[in-house]
N, C-alpha and C positions, 0 to 999 in steps of 0.2 A: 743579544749583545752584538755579535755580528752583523744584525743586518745594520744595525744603528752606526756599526761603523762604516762599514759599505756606502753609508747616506752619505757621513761624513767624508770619506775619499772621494765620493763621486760629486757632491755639493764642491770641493776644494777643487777640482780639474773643471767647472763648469766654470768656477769662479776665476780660476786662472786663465782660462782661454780667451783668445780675444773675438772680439765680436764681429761679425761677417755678414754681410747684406744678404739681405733673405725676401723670401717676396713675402708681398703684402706692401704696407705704407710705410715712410720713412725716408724715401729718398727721393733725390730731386731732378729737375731737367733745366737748361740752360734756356734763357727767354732773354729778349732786351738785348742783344748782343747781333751788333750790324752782322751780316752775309760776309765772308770770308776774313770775318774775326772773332777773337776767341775771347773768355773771360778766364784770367788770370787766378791762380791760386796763392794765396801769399801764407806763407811760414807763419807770421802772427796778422791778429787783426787791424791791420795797420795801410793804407796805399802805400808808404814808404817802406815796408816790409820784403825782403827780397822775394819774385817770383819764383816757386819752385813745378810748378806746372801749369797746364793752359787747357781751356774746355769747349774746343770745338762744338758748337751746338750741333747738336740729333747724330753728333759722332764722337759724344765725349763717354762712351762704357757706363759704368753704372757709378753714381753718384749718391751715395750715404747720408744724411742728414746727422749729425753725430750728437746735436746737443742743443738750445735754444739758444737763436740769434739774439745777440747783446751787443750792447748795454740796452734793455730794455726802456730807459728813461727818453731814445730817440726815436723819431718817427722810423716805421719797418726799413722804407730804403734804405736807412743810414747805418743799421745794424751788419755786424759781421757774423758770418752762420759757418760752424764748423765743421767739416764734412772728411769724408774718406772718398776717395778716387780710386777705384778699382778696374783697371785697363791690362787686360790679358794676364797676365803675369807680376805686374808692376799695380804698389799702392802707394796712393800719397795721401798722408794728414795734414788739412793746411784750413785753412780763410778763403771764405767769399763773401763780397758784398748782398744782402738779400735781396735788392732789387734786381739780380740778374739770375735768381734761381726762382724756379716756384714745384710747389710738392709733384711729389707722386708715385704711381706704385713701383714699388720694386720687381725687376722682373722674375 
């Protein structure tokens, strides 16, 4: 009976914690994005959506893939892909267009 509960407390804190980039697969790197400019992260999947951060290529930290790019009904370019931004101390959940990321391993 204990240990069944044990599962259960510890099933419930796995489930409440949030999820943190881990290596292996799932995250991405910034491509298509001129030399000395960046790709933008927008708050929802919108271009009109306000910027809340920007993704320096091959200096943008580690980049999360969080969920399948949608609305799946448009060609991959035109999809927006959800991601977490993880830079030193600082995280941002936002929007990127999928033409300017493409996979790969998490460090």
């Amino acid at each position: 009976m204990r240990i069944l509960a044990g599962l259960a407390v510890a099933a419930a804190l796995v489930a409440s914690t949030p999820a943190n980039a881990t290596s292996g697969p799932g995250c991405l790197v910034v491509v298509n994005v001129a030399a000395g400019d960046a790709l933008n992260v927008r708050a929802r999947p919108s271009p009109s959506s306000p910027i809340i951060d920007r993704l320096v290529p091959a200096k943008h930290g580690i980049v999360h893939l969080d969920g399948r790019c949608e609305p799946l009904s448009v060609s991959w370019g035109r999809r927006w892909c959800p991601i977490t931004h993880y830079s030193g101390d600082r995280t941002t959940h936002g929007w990127v267009k999928a033409r300017f990321v493409r996979d790969s391993e998490c460090p």
